[in-house]
N, C-alpha and C positions, 0 to 999 in steps of 0.2 A: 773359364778356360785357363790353363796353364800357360806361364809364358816360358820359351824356352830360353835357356842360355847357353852360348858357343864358347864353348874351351879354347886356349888359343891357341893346340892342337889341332882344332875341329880349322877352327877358323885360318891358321897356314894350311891345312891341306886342302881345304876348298879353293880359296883364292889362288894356291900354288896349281891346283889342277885346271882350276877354270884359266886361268891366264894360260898356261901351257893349249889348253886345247882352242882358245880364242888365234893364237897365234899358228898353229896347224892350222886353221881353217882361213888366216889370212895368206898361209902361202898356198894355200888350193886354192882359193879366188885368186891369186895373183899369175899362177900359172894356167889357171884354166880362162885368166879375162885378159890382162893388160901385159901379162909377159907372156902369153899364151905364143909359141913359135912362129904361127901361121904369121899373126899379127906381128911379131916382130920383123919376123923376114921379111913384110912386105913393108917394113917402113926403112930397114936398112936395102931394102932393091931402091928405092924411091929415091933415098938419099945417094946412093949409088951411083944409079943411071943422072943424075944430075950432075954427076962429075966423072961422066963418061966411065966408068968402070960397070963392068957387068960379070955377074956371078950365075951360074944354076941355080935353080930353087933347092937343091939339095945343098951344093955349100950355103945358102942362106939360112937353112933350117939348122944345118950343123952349126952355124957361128951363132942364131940365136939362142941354140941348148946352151951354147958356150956360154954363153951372157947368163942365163938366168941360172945357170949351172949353183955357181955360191948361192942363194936364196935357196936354191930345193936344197939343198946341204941343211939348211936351217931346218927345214919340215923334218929330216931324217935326226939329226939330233934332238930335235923338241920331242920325237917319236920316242930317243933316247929314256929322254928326261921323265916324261908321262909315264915309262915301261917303268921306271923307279920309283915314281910318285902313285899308280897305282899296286906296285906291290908294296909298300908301305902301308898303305892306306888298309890294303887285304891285312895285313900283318898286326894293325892297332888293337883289331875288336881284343887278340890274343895276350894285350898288355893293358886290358880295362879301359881301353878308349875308342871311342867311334864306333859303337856296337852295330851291327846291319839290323836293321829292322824288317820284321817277317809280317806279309801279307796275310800269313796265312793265323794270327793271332786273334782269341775269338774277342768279340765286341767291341773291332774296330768299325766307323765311322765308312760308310762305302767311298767320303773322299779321301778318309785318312788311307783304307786299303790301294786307292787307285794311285796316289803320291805313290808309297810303301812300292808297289806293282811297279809305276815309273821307274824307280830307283832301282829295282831289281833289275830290269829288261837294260836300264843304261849302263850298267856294270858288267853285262854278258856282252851285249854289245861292244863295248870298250875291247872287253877280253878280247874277243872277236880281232877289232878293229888291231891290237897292238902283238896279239899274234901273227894275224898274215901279215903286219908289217915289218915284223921283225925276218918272218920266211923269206918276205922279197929281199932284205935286203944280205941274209945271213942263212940263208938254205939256200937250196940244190938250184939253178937255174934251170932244171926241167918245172918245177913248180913256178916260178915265177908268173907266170902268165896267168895260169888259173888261177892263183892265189889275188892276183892282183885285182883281177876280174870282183872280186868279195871285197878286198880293201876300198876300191874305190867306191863302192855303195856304201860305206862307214860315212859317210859324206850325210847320206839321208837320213840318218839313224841321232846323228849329232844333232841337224840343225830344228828337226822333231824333238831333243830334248830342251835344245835351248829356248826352243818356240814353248812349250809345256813349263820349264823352268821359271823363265821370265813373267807368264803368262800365270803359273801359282802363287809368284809371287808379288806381283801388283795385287792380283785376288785376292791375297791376304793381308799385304798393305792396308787395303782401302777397306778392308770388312774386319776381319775378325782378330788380324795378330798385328795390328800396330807396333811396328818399331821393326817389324824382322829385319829388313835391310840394316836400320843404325847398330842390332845384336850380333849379328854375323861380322860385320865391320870391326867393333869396339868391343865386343862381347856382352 
């Protein structure tokens, strides 16, 4: 088998996207768990009514968007930063680097084709995911809503690659491509 080697092209734009899109998905767990509004308000009602002040649930929900407001800022710029880092990424094959590799190539390997397939499906997906993000934040607020509706299941789409990702890559750790991890890394 052929061993591969990562450019250090190759190797800034992966690590540049993977970290980017590690950090979108820790601010969707953090507004959908632990700064999630409900939860907040009800620990600022708690704290609250301990010191005799009482608020409606709707100012409490308001003061907790308040709160977590800076943090979702970060998900909308890193949404930024990925919208740049994936059209680069489109833009490399057109400067002899990072070429996309076609499923549809004959006397590929059915796992080499199902990576290749992977790879395809996570790049439309993305597409997908950093268009309607971009609509919610930078088109018509009559689309917001439906748009949004699509963005938020970019969620399922991700954590199915990271699961496939991680999961090729111990597989080929421990079998057949020893060293991918330290080649991606160090080149």
């Amino acid at each position: 088998m052929e061993i591969r080697n990562y450019p250090l092209v190759y190797r800034i734009m992966h690590w540049a996207i993977a970290i980017c899109m590690l950090l979108l998905l820790l601010t969707i767990f953090l507004r959908i768990g632990w700064m999630n509004k409900d939860h907040m308000a009800d620990i600022m009602q708690a704290y609250l009514l301990e010191n005799d002040v009482e608020l409606s649930r709707d100012q409490l929900i308001v003061m907790a968007k308040k709160v977590r407001s800076p943090m979702w800022e970060w998900h909308i710029y890193l949404g930024y930063v990925l919208t740049g880092l994936y059209a680069i990424r489109l833009a490399l094959p057109f400067f002899g680097q990072m070429s996309f590799a076609s499923p549809f190539k004959k006397g590929l390997s059915m796992q080499v084709k199902f990576q290749f397939w992977v790879y395809l499906v996570f790049y439309v997906f993305m597409a997908v995911s950093l268009v309607t993000g971009l609509i919610i934040e930078l088109g018509p607020k009559s689309l917001k809503e439906p748009v949004e509706a699509v963005h938020v299941l970019s969620i399922y789409y991700l954590l199915a690659f990271i699961f496939l990702h991680f999961g090729g890559i111990l597989l080929a750790e421990f079998t057949k491509d020893k060293g991918i991890i330290s080649r991606v890394i160090r080149g």
